[in-house]
N, C-alpha and C positions, 0 to 999 in steps of 0.2 A: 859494899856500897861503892858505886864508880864517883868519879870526882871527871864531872863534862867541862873541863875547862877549854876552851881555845885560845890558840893564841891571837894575838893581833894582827898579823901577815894571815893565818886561815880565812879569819873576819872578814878582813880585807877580799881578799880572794874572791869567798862567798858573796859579799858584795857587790863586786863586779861582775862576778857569772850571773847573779840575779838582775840587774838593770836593763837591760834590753827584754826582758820577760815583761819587768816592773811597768817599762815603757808601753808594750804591747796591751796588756791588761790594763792597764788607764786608758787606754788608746780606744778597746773594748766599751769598759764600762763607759765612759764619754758617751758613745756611740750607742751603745744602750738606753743612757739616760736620754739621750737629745728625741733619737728617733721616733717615741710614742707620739713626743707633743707635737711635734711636726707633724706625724701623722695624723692626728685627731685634728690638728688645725688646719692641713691643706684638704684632707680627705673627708671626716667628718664632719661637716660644721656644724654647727646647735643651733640649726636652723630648720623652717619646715622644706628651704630649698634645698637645702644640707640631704635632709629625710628624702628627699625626691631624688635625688641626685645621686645617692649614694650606689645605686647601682653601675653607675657610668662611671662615677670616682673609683672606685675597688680595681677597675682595670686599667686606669690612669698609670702609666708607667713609674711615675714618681710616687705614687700609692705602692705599688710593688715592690719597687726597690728599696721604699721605708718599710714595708713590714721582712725585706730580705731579710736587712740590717737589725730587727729586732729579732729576728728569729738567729741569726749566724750569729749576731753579738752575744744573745744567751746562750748559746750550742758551747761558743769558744769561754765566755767567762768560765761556764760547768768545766770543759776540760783543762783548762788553766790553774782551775782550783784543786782537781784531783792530781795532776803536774807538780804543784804546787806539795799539797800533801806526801807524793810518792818522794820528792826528792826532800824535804826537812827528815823523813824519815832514815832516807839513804844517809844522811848528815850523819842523823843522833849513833846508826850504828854503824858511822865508821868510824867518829869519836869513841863512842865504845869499843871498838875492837884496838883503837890505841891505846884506852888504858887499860887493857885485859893484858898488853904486850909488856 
């Protein structure tokens, strides 16, 4: 059985390599979460002018650029998280390979 201890300087370390990631991916999901309702409020409205209009809104630059942002913000959360996954793993087996030494 391995014993995963770290020490406090590692902690530390892993901490600070992580925070501008941390940064970035809040920075994401923000961006994720805002963009829909923007968009359903500038683009959509729940209106029968809204229903009318909706074809001339969809090409409205500011319409565009909100669904950019919800498609790039999704793209980038996914690969953040697999990021994310590939390096905790990189972690477990390099602690590992210290206590096997």
């Amino acid at each position: 059985m391995h014993d995963f201890t770290i020490t406090s300087n590692e902690m530390t370390e892993y901490i600070q390599l992580m925070m501008p990631t941390i940064g970035i991916f809040l920075l994401w999901s923000v961006s994720h979460y805002i963009a829909p309702r923007l968009y359903i409020y500038l683009c959509v409205p729940s209106t029968i002018l809204g229903f009318i209009m909706t074809p001339f809104a969809s090409t409205m630059p500011h319409c565009k650029a909100l669904r950019w942002v919800i498609s790039t913000s999704a793209d980038n959360i996914n690969a953040m998280i697999v990021l994310f996954g590939t390096w905790l793993i990189m972690v477990i087996m390099r602690i590992n390979k210290k206590t096997d030494n």
